[in-house]
C-alpha positions as CSV (number, residue, x, y, z in Angstrom):
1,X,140.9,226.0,-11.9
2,X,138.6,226.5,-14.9
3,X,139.2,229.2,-17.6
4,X,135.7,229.0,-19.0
5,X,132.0,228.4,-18.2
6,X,129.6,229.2,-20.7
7,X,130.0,232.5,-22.3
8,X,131.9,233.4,-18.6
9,X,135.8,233.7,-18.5
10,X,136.5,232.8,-15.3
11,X,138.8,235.1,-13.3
12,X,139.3,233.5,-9.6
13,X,138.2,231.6,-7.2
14,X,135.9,233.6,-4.5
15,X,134.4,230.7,-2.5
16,X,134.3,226.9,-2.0
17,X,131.1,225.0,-0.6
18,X,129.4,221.4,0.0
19,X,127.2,222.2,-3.3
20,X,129.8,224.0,-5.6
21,X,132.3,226.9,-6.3
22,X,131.5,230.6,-6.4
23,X,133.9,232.2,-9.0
24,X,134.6,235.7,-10.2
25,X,133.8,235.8,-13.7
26,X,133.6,238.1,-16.9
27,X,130.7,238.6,-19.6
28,X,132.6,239.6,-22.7
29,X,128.7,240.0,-24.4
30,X,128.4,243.3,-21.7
31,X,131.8,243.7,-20.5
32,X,130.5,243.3,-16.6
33,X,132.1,241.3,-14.1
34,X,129.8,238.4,-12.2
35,X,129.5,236.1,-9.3
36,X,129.5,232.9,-10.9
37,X,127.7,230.3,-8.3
38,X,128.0,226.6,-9.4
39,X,126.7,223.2,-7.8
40,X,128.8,220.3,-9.5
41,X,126.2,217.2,-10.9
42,X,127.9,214.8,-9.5
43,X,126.7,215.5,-6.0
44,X,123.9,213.5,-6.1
45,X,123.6,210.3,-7.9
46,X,121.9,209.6,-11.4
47,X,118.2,209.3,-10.2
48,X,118.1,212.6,-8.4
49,X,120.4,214.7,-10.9
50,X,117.2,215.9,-13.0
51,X,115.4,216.4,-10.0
52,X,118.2,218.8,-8.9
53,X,119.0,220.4,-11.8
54,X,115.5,221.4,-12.5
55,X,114.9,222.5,-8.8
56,X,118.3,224.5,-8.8
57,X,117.0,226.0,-12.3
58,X,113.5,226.9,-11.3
59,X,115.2,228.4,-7.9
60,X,117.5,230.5,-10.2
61,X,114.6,231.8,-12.2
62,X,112.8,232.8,-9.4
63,X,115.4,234.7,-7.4
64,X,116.1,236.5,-10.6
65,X,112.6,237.6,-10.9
66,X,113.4,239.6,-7.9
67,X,114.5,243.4,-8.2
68,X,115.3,244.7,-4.9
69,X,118.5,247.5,-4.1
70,X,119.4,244.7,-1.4
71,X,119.0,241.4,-2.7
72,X,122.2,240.4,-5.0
73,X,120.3,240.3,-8.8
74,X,120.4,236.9,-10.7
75,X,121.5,237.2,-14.0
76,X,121.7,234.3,-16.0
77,X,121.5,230.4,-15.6
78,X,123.5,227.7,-17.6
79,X,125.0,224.2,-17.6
80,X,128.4,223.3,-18.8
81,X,131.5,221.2,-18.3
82,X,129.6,219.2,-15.9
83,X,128.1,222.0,-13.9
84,X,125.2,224.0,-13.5
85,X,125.5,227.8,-13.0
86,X,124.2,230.6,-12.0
87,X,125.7,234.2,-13.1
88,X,124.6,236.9,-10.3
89,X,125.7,240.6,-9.4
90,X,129.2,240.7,-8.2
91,X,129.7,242.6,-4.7
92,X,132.5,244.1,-3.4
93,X,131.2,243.8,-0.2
94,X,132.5,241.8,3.3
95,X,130.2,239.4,4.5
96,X,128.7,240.4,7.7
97,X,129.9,236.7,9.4
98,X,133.5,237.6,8.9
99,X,132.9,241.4,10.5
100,X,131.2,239.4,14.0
101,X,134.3,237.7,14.4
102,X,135.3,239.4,17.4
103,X,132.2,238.6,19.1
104,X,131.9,242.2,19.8
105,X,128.0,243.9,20.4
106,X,127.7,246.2,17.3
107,X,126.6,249.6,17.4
108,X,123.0,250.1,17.8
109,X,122.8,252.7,14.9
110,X,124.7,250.3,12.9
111,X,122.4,247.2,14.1
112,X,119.3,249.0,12.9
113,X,120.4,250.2,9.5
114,X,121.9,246.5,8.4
115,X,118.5,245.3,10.1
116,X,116.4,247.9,8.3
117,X,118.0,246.6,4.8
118,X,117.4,243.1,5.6
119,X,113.8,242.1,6.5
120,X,113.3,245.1,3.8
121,X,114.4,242.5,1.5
122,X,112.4,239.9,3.5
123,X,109.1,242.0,2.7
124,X,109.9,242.1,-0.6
125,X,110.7,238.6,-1.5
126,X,108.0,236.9,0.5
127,X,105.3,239.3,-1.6
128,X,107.1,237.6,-4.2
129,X,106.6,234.1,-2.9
130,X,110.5,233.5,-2.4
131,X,111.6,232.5,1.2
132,X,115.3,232.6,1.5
133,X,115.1,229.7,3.9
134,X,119.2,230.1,5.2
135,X,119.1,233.8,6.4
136,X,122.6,233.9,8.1
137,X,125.1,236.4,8.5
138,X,127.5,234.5,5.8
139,X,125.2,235.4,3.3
140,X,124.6,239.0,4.1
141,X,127.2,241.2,2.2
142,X,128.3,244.2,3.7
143,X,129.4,246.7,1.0
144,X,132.0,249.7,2.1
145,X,128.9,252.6,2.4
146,X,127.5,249.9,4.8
147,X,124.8,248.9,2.1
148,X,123.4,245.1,3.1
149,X,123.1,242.4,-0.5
150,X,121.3,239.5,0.7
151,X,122.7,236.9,-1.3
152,X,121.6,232.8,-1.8
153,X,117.8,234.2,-2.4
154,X,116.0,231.3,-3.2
155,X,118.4,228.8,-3.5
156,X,118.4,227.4,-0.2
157,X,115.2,225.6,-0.8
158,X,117.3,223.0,-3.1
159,X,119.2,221.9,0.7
160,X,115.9,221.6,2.1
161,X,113.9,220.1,-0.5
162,X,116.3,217.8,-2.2
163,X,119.8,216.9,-0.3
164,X,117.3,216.2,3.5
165,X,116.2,213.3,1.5
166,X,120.2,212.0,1.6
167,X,119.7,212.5,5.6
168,X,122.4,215.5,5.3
169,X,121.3,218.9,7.2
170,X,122.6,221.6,4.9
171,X,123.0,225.4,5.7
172,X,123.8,226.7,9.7
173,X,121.8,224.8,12.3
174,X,122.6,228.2,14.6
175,X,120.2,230.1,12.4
176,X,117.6,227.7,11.4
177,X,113.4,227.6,12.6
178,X,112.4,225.1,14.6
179,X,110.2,224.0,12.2
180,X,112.9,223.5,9.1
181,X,114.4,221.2,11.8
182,X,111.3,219.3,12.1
183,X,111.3,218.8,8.0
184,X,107.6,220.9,8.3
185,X,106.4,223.3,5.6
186,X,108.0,226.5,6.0
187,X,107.1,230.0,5.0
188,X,108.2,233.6,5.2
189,X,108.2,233.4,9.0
190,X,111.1,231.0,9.1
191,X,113.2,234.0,7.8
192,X,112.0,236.2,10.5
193,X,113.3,233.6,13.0
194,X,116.7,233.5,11.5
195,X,116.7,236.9,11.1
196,X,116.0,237.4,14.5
197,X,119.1,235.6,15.6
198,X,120.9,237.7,13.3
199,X,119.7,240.7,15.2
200,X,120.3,238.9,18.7
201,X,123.9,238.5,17.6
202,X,124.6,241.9,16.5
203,X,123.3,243.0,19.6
204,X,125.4,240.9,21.8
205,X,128.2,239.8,20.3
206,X,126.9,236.1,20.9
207,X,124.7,233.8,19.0
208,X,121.3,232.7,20.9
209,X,121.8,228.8,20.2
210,X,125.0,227.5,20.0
211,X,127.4,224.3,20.1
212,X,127.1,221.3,18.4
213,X,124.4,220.5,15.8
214,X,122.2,217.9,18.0
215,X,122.9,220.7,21.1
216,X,121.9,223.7,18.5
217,X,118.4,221.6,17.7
218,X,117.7,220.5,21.1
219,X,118.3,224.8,22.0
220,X,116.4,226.0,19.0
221,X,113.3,223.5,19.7
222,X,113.2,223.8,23.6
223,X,114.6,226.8,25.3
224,X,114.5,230.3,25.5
225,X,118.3,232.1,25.4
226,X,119.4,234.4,27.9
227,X,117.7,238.4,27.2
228,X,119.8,240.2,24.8
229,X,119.8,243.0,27.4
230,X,121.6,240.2,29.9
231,X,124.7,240.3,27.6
232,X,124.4,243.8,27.0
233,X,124.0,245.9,29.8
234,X,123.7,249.4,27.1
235,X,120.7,247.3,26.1
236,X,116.9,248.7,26.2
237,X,115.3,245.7,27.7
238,X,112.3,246.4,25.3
239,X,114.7,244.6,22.8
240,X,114.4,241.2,24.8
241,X,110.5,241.3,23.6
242,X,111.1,242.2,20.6
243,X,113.6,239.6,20.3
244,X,111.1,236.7,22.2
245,X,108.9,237.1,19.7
246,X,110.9,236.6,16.4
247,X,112.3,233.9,18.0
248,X,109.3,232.1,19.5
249,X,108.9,228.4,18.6
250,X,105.7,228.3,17.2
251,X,105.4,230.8,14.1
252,X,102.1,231.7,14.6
253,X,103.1,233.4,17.8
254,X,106.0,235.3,15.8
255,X,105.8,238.2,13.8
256,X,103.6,237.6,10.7
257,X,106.1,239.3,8.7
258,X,109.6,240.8,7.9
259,X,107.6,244.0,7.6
260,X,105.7,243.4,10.9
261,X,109.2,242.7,12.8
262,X,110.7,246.4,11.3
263,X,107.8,248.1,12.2
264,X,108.1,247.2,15.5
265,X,112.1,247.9,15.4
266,X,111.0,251.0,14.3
267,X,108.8,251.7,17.0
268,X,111.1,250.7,19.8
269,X,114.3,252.7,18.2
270,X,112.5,255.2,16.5
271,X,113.3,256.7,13.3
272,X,116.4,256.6,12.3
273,X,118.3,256.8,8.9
274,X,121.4,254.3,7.1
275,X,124.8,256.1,7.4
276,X,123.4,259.0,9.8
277,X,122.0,258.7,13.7
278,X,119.1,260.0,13.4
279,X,116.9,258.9,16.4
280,X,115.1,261.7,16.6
281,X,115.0,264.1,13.0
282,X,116.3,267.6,14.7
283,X,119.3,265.9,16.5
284,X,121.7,264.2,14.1
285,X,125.1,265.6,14.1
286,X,127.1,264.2,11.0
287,X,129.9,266.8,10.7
288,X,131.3,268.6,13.5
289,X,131.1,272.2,12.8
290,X,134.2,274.7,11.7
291,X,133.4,276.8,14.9
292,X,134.1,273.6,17.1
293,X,137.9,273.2,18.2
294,X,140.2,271.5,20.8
295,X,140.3,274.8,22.6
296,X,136.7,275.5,22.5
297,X,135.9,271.8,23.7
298,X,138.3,272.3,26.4
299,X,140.6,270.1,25.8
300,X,144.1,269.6,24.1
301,X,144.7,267.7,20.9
302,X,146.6,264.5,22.8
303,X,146.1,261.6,21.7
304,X,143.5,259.0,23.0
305,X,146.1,256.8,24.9
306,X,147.6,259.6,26.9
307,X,144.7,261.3,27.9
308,X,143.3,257.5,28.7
309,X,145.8,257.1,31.3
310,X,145.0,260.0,33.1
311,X,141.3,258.7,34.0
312,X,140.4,256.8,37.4
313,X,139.4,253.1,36.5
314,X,135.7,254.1,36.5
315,X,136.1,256.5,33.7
316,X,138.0,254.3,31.8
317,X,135.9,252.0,32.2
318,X,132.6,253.7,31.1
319,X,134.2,256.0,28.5
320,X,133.3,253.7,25.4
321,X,129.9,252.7,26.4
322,X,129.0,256.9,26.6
323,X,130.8,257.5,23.8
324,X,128.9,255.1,21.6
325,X,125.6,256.0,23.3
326,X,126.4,259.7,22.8
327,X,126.9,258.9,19.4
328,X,123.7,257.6,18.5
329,X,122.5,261.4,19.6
330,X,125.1,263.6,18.0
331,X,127.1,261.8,16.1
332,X,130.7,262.0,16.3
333,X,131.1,265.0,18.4
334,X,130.7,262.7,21.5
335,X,133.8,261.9,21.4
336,X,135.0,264.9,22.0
337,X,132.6,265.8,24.3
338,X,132.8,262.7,26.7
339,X,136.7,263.3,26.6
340,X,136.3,267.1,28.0
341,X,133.2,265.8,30.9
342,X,135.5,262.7,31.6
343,X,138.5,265.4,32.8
344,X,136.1,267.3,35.4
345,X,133.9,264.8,36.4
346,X,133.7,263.8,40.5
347,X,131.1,260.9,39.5
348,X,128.4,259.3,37.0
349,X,125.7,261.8,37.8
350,X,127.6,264.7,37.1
351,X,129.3,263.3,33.8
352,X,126.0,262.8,32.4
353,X,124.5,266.1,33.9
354,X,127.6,267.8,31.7
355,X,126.8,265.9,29.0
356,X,122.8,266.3,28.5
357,X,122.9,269.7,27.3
358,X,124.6,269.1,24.3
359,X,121.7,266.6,23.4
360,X,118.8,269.4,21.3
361,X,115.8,267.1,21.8
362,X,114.1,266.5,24.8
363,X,113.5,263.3,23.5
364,X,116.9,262.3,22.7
365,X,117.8,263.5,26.0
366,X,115.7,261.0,27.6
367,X,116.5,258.1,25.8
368,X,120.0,258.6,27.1
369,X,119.6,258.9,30.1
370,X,117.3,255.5,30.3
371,X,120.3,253.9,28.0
372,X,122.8,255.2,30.4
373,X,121.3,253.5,33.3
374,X,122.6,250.3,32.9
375,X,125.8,251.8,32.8
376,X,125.4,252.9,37.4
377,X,126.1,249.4,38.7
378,X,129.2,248.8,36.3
379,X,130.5,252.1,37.4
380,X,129.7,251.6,40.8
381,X,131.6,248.6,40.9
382,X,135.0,249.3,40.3
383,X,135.3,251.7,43.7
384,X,132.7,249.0,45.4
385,X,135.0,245.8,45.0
386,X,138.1,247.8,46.5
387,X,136.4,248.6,49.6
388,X,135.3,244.7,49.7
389,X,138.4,243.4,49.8
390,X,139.3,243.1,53.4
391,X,142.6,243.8,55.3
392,X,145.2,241.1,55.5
393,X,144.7,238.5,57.5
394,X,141.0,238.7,57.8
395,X,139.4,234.9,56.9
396,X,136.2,236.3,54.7
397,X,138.6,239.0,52.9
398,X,137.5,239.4,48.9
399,X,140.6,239.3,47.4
400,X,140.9,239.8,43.5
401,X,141.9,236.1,42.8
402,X,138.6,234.7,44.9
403,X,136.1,236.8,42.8
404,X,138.3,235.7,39.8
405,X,137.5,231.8,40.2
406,X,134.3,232.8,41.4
407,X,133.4,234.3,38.4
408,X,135.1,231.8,36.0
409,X,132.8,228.8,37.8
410,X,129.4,230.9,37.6
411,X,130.6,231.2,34.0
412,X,130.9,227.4,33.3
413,X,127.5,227.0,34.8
414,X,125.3,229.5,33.1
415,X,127.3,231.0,30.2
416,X,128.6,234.8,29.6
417,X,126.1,236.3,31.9
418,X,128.3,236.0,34.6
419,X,129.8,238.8,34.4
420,X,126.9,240.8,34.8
421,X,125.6,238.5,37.8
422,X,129.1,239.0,39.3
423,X,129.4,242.8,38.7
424,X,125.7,243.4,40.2
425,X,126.2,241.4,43.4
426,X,129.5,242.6,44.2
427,X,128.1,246.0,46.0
428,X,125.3,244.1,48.1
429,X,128.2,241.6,49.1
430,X,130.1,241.9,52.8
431,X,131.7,237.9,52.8
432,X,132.3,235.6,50.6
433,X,129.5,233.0,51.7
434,X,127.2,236.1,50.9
435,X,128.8,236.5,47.3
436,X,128.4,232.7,46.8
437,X,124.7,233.1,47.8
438,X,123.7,235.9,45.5
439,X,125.6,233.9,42.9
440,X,124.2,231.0,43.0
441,X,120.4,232.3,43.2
442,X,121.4,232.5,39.3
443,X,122.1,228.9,38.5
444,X,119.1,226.7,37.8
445,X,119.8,223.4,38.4
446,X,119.5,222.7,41.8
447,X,122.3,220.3,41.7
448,X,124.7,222.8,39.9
449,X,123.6,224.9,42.8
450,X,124.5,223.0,45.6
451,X,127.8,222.1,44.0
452,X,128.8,225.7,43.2
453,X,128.1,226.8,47.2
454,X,130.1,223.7,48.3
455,X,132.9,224.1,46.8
456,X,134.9,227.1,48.0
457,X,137.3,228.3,45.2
C-alpha cells in the first residue's frame, strides 16, 4: 500500500474500483483527515491519458465549486506517483447500498428524509450545471444522525464521456436513464431517473430493473416495473404515480427537476421533518412522556418474544406493519400502544378503532386509516386459508403444500408479486381449479398462462 500521495500520508485502504483506489488519508498542512479518491494513468493508453487527466481535473474543480451540507466537499486535486487525486471530505458514514442488503422496504419516515437530502442536493448541483450522472445507492453515505453525503459529484461524467469510447459501460446499469444507455446528451433529469429508482427500492425492498446488464437495458428502455404499491401492500398507491413519472422513458415526460420531484413527494407525504415524524406539525411524538408507564399502558414489562407468542397468527402477523405505520403518527409510543390493543382485540376493526384515539390530528387519523387498509386482505387471510383447506380425503381440498407450489410457480412467472396475487385470491377461492384461475388472470403471456393452468402442482 502507498505511504504517501502528495502532501497526503496515507492511512488505509477504504475502497477499490475499475478507475482507482479511495484511501483514508491525512493533511499534516490542517491536521484533517480526507478521502483520498485516485484513478491510476495507466487505465487508458497514451493517446487518451491527457484527455483523461484533464477531464478528471476539470470534473474535480467543478464538484468542488459546490457547497452543499449533503454533497461530500472536494478539497484538493493532484497528480503523483503515477496517479491523479482527488482529496475530498472524509465521512464516517455507511453507504446506503450496504444498509438495502436485506432487501427489506424501509420506513416511510426514513424513505422521505434520505429522499428529501438527496434531490436537495440534485437542485443544488444542476443550478450549478453539475449532473452527477451515477446517482446510486453506493454512493449515497449514510452518516449515524441519518444525515445523506452524496458522494462521486461530477465525476461520473469521465465513465460516460471518456472510457464509452473503449466500448466499456461504467457505473450500475440498474440505476442508469434510458438515454445514458443510448450514448444521448444527458442533463439533470437523468439523475431524477436514478434517483427515482433509488426511491422505488427503498420503498420496496426491490430494484425496478434488474438481472443482467443486456436484461437491465432492454427493462430500463422498454417496460414499465411492477407499482411500488404491488410490492408493498402499506404502500399509498399515489406513490406508483409519482414513481411512473420519475421513471418515464422519455425525460421530457419526467419531472423537470430534482426540485419538481420533492415538491411533489412533499405533497403526497406531507410535511415532514429528518430525524422526527412529523406528518402533520401538532402530532409528532419524539419522547414518550414521564407520566406514561407499563401500568398505565396496560400492559406488563415482558419482553417482545413472550408477549409475541401469546398472539393469534393474525396479530402476529399485522403487528409490525401497525407498529411502523403508528409510528409515522406518534412516534415511538406505538409500540407500546399496538402491544396493549393487540392483547384485547377480537378483530382488525376494533384494533384500529382502539388505536385512533391516540392519533391528535384529524388528519393524521385519516391517513392511517387509508395506510391501514392494505393491511384487511392480509389479515383476513390467515383465518380464510384455514377454512379452505378441506377435510381429508376430499379431491379439491387446499392443503398447505398445494398453495405452497402454487405460489412458488406464479412467482417464477411474474416475480415477487406473487405473494400479494396469492394472498388476495385465497378468500374468493372454494377449489383449486378456481385458485389456479384467479392466478393465472395475473400472468401475461398467454403461453405462460396456459402452461401454469395445465400443469397441476
Amino acid at each position: 500500500m502507498l505511504e504517501q500521495l502528495g502532501k497526503y500520508r496515507i492511512d488505509s485502504v477504504l475502497g477499490k474500483g475499475a478507475m482507482g483506489t479511495v484511501y483514508k488519508a491525512f493533511d499534516p498542512h490542517i491536521a484533517r483527515v480526507v478521502a483520498l479518491k485516485t484513478i491510476r494513468r495507466e487505465l487508458l493508453g497514451d493517446a487518451q491519458q491527457h484527455q483523461l487527466l484533464s477531464r478528471f481535473q476539470n470534473e474535480a474543480q467543478a464538484a468542488g465549486r459546490l457547497s452543499h451540507p449533503n454533497i461530500v466537499a472536494v478539497y484538493d486535486y493532484g497528480e503523483d506517483d503515477g496517479a491523479a487525486y482527488i482529496a475530498m471530505e472524509f465521512v464516517d458514514g455507511i453507504a446506503l447500498n450496504t444498509r438495502l442488503q436485506n432487501q427489506e422496504p424501509r420506513q416511510l419516515a426514513q424513505v422521505l428524509g434520505w429522499m428529501r437530502q438527496l434531490l436537495g442536493a440534485l437542485h443544488y448541483a444542476h443550478a450549478k450545471g453539475v449532473v452527477h450522472r451515477d446517482v446510486k445507492p453506493a454512493n449515497l453515505l449514510i452518516t449515524a444522525d441519518n444525515q445523506v453525503k452524496v458522494t462521486d459529484f461530477g465525476i461520473a461524467r469521465i465513465d460516460t464521456s471518456v472510457l464509452t469510447q473503449t466500448g466499456s459501460m461504467i457505473g450500475t446499469p440498474s440505476y442508469m436513464s434510458p438515454e445514458q444507455f443510448c450514448g444521448e446528451l444527458v442533463d439533470g433529469r437523468s439523475d431524477v431517473f436514478s434517483a427515482g429508482i433509488v426511491l422505488y427500492q427503498l420503498l420496496t425492498g426491490e430494484r425496478p430493473f434488474s438481472g443482467s446488464a443486456t436484461m437491465v437495458m432492454q427493462q430500463i428502455l422498454n417496460q414499465t416495473p411492477v407499482p411500488p404499491s404491488s410490492l408493498n401492500p402499506t404502500l399509498d398507491p399515489q406513490f406508483d404515480q409519482l414513481i411512473r413519472q420519475a421513471l418515464a422513458k422519455r425525460p421530457d415526460e419526467r419531472f423537470a427537476s430534482a426540485q419538481d420531484f420533492l415538491d411533489a413527494l412533499e405533497a403526497l407525504s406531507g410535511p415532514q421533518t429528518l430525524g422526527s415524524v412529523e406528518l402533520d406539525d401538532d402530532r409528532t411524538r419524539l419522547l414518550m412522556p414521564a407520566s406514561f408507564s407499563h401500568a398505565s399502558l396496560g400492559s406488563s414489562p415482558t419482553s417482545s418474544s413472550e408477549a409475541a407468542d401469546t398472539l393469534t397468527p393474525w396479530k402476529r402477523q399485522v403487528r409490525p406493519q401497525l407498529e411502523s405505520l403508528l409510528s409515522q403518527q406518534i412516534g415511538p409510543l406505538a409500540r407500546l400502544l399496538v402491544k396493549r390493543s393487540l392483547a384485547s382485540a377480537d378483530d382488525f376493526a376494533s384494533l384500529r378503532s382502539a388505536l385512533l384515539p391516540h392519533i391528535p390530528s384529524e388528519r393524521g387519523r385519516e391517513q392511517f386509516v387509508a395506510a391501514t387498509e392494505a393491511l384487511l386482505p392480509s389479515t383476513e387471510t390467515l383465518p380464510a386459508q384455514d377454512t379452505l383447506v378441506s377435510q381429508p380425503g376430499t379431491p379439491e381440498a387446499l392443503d398447505p403444500a398445494f398453495l405452497e407450489a402454487s405460489e412458488a410457480r406464479l412467482t417464477y412467472l411474474i416475480g415477487p408479486i406473487a405473494r400479494i396475487v396469492m394472498r388476495r385470491a385465497l378468500p374468493r377461492a372454494s377449489t383449486r381449479q378456481a385458485l389456479l384461475q384467479t392466478l393465472a388472470e395475473h400472468i401475461p403471456d398467454p403461453a405462460q398462462r396456459s402452461a401454469f393452468l395445465e400443469e397441476q402442482p
